[in-house]
C-alpha positions in Angstrom: -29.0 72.3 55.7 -25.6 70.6 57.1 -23.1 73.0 57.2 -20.9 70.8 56.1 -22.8 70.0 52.3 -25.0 66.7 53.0 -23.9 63.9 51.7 -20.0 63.2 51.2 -18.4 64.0 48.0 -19.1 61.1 45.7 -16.6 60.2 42.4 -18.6 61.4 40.1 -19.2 64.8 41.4 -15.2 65.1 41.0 -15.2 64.2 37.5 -18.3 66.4 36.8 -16.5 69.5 38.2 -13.4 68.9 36.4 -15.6 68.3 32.9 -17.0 71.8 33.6 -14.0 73.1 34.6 -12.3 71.7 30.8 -14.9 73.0 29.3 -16.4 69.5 28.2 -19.9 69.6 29.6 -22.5 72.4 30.6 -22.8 74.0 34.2 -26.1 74.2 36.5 -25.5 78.0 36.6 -23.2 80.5 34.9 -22.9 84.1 36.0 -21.6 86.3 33.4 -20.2 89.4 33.5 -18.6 89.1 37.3 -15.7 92.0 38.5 -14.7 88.7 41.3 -13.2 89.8 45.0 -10.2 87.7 45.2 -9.9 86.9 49.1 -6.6 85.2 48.5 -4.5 87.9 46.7 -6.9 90.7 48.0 -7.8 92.7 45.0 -10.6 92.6 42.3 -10.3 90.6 38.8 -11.2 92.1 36.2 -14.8 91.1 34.7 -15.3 87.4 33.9 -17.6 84.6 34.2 -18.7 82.1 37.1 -19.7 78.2 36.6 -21.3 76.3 38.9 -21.7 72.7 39.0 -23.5 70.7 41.9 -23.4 73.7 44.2 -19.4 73.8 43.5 -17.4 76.6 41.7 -16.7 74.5 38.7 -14.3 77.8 37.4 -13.8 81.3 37.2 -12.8 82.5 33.8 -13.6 83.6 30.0 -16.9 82.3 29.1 -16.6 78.4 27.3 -19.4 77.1 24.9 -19.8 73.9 26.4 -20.8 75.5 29.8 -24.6 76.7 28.8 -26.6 73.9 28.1 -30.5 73.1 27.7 -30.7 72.9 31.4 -28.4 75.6 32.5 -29.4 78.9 34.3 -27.6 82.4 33.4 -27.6 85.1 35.0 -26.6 88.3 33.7 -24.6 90.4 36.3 -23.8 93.8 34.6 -20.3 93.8 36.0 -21.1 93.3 39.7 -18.9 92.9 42.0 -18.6 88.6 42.7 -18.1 88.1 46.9 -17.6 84.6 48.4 -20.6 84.3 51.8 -19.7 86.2 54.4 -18.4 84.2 57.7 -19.5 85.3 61.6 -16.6 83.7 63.3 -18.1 84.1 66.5 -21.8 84.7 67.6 -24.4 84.0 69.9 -28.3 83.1 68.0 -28.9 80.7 70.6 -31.5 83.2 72.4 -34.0 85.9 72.0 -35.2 84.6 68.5 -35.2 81.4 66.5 -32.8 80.7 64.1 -36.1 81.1 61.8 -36.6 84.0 62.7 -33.1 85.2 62.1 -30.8 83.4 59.7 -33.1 84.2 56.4 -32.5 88.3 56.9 -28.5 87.9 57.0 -28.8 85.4 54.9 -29.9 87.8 52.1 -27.0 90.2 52.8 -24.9 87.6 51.9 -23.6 85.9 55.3 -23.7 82.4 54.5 -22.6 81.3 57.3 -22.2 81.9 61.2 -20.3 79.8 63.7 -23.0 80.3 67.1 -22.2 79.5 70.7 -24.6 77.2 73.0 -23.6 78.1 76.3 -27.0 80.4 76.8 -29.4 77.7 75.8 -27.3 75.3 77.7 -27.3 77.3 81.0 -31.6 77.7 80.6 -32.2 74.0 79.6 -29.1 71.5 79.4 -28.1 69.0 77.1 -32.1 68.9 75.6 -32.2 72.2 74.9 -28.6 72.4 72.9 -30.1 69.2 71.2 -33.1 71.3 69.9 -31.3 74.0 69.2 -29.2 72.1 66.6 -32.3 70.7 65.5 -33.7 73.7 64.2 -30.0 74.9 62.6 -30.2 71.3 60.9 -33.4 73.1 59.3 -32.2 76.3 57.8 -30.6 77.4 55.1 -27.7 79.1 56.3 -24.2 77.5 57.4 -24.2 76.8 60.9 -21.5 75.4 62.8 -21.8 75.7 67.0 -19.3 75.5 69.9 -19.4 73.5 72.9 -20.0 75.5 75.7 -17.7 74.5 78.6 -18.4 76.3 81.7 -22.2 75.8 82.3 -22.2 77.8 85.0 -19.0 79.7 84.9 -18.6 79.5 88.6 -21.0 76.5 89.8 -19.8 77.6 93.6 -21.2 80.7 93.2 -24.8 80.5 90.5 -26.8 77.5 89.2 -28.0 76.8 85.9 -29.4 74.0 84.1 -27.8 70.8 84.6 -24.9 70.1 81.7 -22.4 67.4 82.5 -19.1 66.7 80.9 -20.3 64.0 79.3 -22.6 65.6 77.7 -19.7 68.6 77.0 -17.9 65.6 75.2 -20.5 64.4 73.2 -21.2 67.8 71.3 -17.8 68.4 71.1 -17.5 65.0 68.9 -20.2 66.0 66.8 -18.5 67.1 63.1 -20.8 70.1 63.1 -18.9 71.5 67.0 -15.9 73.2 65.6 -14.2 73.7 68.9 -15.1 74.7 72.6 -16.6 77.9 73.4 -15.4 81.1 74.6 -13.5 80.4 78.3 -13.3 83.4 80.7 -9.4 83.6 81.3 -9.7 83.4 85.4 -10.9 79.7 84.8 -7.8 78.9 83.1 -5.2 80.6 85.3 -7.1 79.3 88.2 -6.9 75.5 87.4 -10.9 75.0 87.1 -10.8 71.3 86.7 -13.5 71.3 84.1 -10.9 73.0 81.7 -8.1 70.9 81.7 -10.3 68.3 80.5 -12.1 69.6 78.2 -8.8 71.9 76.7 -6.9 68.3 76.2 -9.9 67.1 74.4 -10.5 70.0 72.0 -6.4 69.7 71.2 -6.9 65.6 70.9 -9.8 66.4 68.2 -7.8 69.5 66.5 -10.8 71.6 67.7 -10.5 75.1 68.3 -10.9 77.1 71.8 -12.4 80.1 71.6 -10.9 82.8 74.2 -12.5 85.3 76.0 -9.6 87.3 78.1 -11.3 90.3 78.7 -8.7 92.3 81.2 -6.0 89.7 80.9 -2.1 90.8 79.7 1.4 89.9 80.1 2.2 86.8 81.8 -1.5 86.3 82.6 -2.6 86.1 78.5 0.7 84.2 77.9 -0.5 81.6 80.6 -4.3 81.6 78.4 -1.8 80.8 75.5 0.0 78.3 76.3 -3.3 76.1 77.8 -4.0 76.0 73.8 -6.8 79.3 73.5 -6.8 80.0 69.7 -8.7 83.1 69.3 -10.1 85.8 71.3 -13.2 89.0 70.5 -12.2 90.9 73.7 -9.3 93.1 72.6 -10.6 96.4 73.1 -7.4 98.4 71.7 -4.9 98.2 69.1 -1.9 97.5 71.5 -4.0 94.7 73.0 -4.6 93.2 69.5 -1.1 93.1 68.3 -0.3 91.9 72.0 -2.6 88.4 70.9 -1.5 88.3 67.5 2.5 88.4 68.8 1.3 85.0 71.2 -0.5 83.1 67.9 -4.3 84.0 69.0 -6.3 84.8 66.5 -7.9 88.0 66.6 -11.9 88.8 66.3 -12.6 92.2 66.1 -16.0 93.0 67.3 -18.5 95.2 66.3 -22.0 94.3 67.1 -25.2 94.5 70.0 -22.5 93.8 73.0 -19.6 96.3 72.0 -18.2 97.7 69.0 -14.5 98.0 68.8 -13.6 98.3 65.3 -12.9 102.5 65.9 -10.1 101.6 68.6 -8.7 98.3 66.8 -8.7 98.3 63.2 -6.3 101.3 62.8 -3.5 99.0 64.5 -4.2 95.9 62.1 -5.6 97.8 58.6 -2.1 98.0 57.2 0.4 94.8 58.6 1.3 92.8 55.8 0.0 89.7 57.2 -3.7 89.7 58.6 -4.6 85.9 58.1 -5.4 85.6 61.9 -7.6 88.6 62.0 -11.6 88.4 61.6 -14.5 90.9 61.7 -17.0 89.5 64.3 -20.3 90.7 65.6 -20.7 88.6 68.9 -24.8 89.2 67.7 -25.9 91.5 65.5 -28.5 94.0 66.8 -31.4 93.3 65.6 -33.1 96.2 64.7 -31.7 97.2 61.3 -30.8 93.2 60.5 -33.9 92.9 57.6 -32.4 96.3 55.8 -28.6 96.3 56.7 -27.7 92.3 57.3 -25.8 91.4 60.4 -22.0 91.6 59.1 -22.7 93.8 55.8 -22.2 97.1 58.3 -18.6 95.6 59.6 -17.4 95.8 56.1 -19.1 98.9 55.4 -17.3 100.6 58.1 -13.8 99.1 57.9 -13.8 100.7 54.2 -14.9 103.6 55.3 -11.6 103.6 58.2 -9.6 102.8 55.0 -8.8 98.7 55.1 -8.6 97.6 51.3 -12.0 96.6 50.5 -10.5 92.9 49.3 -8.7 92.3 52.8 -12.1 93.5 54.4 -14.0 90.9 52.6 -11.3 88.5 53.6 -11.6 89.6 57.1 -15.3 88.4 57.1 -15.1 85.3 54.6 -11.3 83.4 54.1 -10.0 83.9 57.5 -12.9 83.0 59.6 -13.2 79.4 57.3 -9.0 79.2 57.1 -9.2 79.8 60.7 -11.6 76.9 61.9 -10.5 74.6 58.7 -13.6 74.9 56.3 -11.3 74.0 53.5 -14.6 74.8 51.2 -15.8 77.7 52.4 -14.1 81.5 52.4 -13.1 82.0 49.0 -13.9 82.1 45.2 -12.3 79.4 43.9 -12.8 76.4 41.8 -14.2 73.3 43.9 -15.6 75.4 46.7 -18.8 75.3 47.7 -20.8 78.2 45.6 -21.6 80.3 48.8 -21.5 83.8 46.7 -23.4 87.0 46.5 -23.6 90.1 43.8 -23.0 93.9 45.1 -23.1 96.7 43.0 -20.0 98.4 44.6 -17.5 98.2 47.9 -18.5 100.8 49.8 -22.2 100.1 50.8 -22.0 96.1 50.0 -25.9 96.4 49.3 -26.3 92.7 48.3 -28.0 92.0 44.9 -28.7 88.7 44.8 -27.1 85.5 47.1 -26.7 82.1 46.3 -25.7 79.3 49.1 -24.6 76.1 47.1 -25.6 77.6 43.8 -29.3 78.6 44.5 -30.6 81.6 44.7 -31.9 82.5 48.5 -31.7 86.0 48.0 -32.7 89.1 46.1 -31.7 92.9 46.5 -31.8 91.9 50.4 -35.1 90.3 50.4 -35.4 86.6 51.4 -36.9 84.2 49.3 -38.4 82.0 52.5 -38.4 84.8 55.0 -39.7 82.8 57.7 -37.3 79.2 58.5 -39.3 78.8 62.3 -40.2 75.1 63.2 -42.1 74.3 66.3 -40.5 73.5 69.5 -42.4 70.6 71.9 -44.4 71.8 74.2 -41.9 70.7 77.3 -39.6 73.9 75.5 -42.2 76.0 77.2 -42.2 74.4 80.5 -38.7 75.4 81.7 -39.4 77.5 84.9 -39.5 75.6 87.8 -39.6 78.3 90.4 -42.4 78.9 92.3 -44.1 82.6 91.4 -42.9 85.4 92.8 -44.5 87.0 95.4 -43.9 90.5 97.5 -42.8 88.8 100.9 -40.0 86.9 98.8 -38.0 90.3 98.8 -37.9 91.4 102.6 -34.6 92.0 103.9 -35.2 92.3 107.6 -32.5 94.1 109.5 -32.9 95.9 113.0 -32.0 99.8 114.0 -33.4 102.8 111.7 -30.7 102.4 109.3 -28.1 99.9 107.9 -24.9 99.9 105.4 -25.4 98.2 102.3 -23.3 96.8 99.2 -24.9 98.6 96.2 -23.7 96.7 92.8 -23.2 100.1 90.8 -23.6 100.3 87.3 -20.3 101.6 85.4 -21.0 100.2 82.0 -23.4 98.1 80.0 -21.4 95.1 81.0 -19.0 96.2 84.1 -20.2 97.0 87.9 -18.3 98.3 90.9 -19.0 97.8 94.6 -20.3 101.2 96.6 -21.9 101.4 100.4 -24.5 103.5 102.0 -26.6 103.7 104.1 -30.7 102.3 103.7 -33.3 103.4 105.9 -34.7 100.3 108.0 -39.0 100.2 108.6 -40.9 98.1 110.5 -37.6 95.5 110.5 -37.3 95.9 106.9 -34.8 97.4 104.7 -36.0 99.3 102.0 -34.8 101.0 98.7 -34.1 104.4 97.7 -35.6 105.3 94.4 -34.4 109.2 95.7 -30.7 108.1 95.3 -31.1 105.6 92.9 -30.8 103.0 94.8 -33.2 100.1 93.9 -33.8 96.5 95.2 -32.7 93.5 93.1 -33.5 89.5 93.4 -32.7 86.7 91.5 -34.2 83.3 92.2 -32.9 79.8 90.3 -35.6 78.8 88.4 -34.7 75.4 88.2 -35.8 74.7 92.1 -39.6 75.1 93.3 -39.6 76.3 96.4 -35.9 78.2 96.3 -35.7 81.4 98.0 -34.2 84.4 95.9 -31.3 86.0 96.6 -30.9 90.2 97.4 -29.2 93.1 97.2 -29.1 96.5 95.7 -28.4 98.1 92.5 -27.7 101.7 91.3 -27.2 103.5 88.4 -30.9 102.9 86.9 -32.1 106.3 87.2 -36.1 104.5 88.0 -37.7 106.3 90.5 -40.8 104.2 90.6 -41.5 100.6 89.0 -39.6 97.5 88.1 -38.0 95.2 85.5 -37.7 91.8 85.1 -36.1 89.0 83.1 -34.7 85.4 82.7 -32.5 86.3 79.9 -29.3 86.5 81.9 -25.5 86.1 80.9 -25.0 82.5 81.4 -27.3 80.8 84.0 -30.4 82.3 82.6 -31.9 82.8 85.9 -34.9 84.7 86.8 -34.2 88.5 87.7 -36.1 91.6 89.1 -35.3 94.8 90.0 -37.0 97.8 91.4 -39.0 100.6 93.7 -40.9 98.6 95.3 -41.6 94.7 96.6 -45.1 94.5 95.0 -44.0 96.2 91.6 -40.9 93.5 91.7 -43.6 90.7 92.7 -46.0 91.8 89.7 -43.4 91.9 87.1 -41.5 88.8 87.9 -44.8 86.8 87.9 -45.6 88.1 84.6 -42.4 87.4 83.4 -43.1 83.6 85.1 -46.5 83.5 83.7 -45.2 84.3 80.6 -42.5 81.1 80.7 -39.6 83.5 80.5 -38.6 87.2 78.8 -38.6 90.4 79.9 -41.0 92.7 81.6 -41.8 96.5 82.5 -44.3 97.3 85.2 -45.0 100.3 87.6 -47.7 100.7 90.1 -50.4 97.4 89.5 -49.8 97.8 85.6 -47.2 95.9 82.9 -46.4 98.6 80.8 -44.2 96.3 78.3 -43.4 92.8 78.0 -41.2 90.7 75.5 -42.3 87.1 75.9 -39.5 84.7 75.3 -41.4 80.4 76.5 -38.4 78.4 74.6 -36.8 77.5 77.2 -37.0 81.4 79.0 -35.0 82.8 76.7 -36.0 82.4 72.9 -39.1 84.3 71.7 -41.6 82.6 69.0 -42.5 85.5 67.3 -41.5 87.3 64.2 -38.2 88.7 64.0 -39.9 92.5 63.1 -42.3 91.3 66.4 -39.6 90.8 68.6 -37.6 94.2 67.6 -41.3 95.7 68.1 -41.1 94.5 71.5 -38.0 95.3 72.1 -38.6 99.1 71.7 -41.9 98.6 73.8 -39.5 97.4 76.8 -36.7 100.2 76.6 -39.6 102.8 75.9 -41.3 101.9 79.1 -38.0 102.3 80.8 -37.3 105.5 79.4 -40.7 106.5 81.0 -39.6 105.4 84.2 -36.5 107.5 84.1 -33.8 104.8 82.8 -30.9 107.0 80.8 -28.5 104.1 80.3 -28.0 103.8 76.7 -28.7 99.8 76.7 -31.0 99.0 79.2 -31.7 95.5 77.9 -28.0 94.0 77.8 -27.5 95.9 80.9 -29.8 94.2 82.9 -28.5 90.7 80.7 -24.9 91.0 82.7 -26.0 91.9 86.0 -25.4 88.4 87.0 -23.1 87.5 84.8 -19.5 86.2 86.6 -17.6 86.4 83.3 -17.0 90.0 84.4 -16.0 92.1 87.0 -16.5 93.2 89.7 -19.4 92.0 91.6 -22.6 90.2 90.5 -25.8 89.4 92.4 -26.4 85.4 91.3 -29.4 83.1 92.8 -26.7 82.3 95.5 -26.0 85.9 96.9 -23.6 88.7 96.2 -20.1 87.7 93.9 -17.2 89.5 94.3 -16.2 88.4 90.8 -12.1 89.1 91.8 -11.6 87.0 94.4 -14.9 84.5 93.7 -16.2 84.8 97.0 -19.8 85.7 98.3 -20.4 88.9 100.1 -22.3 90.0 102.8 -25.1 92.8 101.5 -25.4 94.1 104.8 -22.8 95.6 106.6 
């Protein structure tokens, strides 16, 4: 559906609303029997009744006669608790699965709605694939609003992606469904990237929003992100760094999803101000398995009532603020001429969702779907993205002379941060090789927008694989293919499966794939089932385990190691990043 209703509000649909609302003429729905969540006074009404008319709250209020006609569906709720749709404020469904695949399961735990980034499928495949993209949201139920993504690459010096021009950046931003630019690593705003004065002035000129991302940034540095005109940010990390956003007017998105989860450190420093309009639960992606049976933002609310926030400002958190925040006038609350984006919960500690209406039908029902499956068929070009040639062992010598050499190692601290060590590689036969021993493993990334290209190298620690390799194209922005590994021919065998494959993510050792998790739209989106794709998920991570990997996320680990939205330094298809200063390194010493 549009997210923003269809078709514009015609006369009569006023004076129908306002008949309900006098009691004069019957509703579409009624649901009697509601205990309603009131977002804007945060507490709960006592029981009443809800009338819908043209997928509007017509009223809230003591049953009237007039109000169940011939036509009209009731619904007896038992006293349930009433919610308006819950609100992901900031997310990214634009890879791994189809919005098909997705949307329907947190669509029947009542989020209604979900404002997605674009700058993954823009960095894999351009303005076509964004275009796509939208097509498909066009075709689901949910509410789904998008953000232009502005820095496709991040540092076009230092990586390629897809090609995505400003004018193409300009002409999504117009579109009434883009609610404002997408998230902007700080460094391109305190160092005067070009791209974002432009595209900041046109976001302000449209009364757009721009969505922050100032991971590390403080004092004068997050005042100078300010005053360009960022609105929000999801990277504070600790209640001091909060408040320090909220004191400067940016909004704050508390995250709590796949990525990170920082409600434990955050929410203790906002549960109790007495003004938390600018403050929003977010999961920057939900993980996916445990979506079908727990919803995507049902276990944010869970947990902030279980760290004590008032179950009504918890709601709002997810629902009023997010649609205050980017103007959805309609949206957010339970009030009369809203759109009737509602669901049922038997209480307000485990928000288990009953039943779930978007626009006054019923989607829903004790968390099951009523269309579980929203895919639609991509064109067959979707599946034709990778342009590199295949992979093959001689594309990852590094030839070097003497029996040994010092090396840049990117090292593994974190999921998504890595740190610069040296040692010292053994050199045979003119070639340097890894050392599985000390964890020390080869790594290449090639563009895959450019035949005949020749990858990139270096070394990476902190795997814990002593034999084997990994490979991937889902990569943190540019989408890139990526490999990593024991061995040249292990590398060579799973990069050209992953190749053969059109894109994903695959797990080989010796002259076998152990695992794989195909993902042809575009490299980076699966066409499978969502249970499929969390079934393949596991397969991947469990072949790693059997290789030796201990990091607790091996999947999004290997999704940032070429990532320049983060420190400290990043193998990208152009060499080694030394994120701080944004200049290439020598690997060899």
């Amino acid at each position: 559906m549009s997210p923003l209703g269809g078709e514009l509000t015609k006369p009569a649909v006023i004076h129908d609303l306002v008949s309900t609302a006098l009691g004069e003429e019957a509703a579409d729905l009624v649901v009697k029997g509601v205990r309603p969540v009131n977002v804007y006074l945060e507490k709960v009404e006592p029981p009443t009744c809800l009338a819908v008319r043209h997928g509007r709250i017509a009223a809230l209020g003591p049953l009237k006669k007039a109000w169940i006609g011939p036509h009209t569906q009731v619904v007896e709720a038992g006293e349930s608790y009433l919610l308006p749709g819950l609100i992901d404020a900031h997310t990214h469904l634009d890879s791994i699965f189809q919005l098909g695949a997705f949307t329907p399961y947190a669509l029947a735990h009542g989020n209604t709605c979900a404002v997605t980034e674009t700058a993954m499928m823009a960095g894999a495949w351009g303005k076509a694939g964004v275009d796509l993209f939208l097509k498909e949201a066009a075709r689901q139920k949910m509410r789904l609003f998008f953000l232009a993504p502005p820095l496709t690459p991040p540092l076009p010096e230092l990586e390629t992606s897809a090609d995505f021009s400003a004018k193409e950046f300009e002409e999504l931003l117009t579109s009434p469904e883009c609610l404002g630019i997408g998230e902007t690593y700080w460094t391109a705003v305190t160092d005067h990237d070009p791209r974002v004065g432009r595209f900041f002035s046109l976001a302000q000129n449209l009364n757009k929003t721009q969505e922050g991302h100032a991971a590390g940034a403080k004092g004068d540095r997050l005042v100078a992100y300010a005053a360009a005109g960022v609105t929000s940010c999801h990277e504070a990390i600790t209640g001091p760094e909060a408040l320090e956003r909220l004191r400067l007017g940016i909004a704050v998105q508390v995250r709590e999803g796949f990525v990170r989860k920082e409600m434990d450190e955050v929410v203790p420093s906002l549960r109790d101000l007495p003004d938390t309009r600018q403050v929003m639960l977010v999961t920057d992606l939900a993980p996916l398995d445990g979506l079908a049976e727990n919803g995507a933002m049902n276990p944010l609310l869970q947990k902030a009532v279980e760290m004590g926030v008032n179950p009504a400002r918890a709601v709002a958190w997810c629902s009023l603020n997010p649609a205050r925040y980017f103007g959805l006038r309609r949206l957010g609350g339970l009030a009369p001429g809203n759109w009737a984006d509602f669901w049922l919960a038997g209480d307000l500690e485990k928000f288990k969702a009953q039943k779930v209406y978007l626009a006054g039908e019923c989607v829903a029902e004790n968390g099951i779907p009523l269309d579980p499956d929203t895919r639609v068929d991509y064109p067959e070009s979707a599946r034709r993205t990778m342009q590199c040639k295949r992979p093959e062992a001689a594309d990852f010598s590094i030839k070097a002379q003497g029996p040994e050499v010092r090396a840049r190692v990117s090292v593994i601290v974190s999921s998504t941060i890595t740190k610069e060590a040296v040692h010292e590689l053994c050199v045979e036969n003119g070639l340097v090789k890894p050392d599985p021993k000390r964890d020390i493993l080869k790594m290449g990334v090639f563009n895959r927008h450019v035949r005949d290209a020749a990858p990139a190298l270096g070394f990476v620690q902190g795997w814990g694989i002593k034999s084997g390799a990994l490979a991937t194209t889902l990569l943190w922005d540019a989408n890139n293919l990526l490999v990593l590994g024991a061995s040249d021919r292990e590398m060579a065998l799973a990069a050209g499966r992953a190749h053969e494959l059109g894109g994903g993510v695959v797990v080989a050792k010796g002259a076998e794939i152990l695992a794989e998790h195909a993902m042809p739209i575009a490299g980076i989106i699966s066409d499978r089932p969502l249970s499929r794709i969390v079934l393949e998920q596991k397969a991947c991570e469990q072949a790693l385990r059997s290789l030796g990997c201990g990091l607790i996320d091996p999947l999004l680990t290997v999704q940032t190691l070429s990532f320049t939205g983060l420190p400290f330094i990043r193998l990208t298809d152009k060499g080694l990043v030394d994120i701080k200063t944004g200049t290439r390194l020598e690997v060899l010493l």
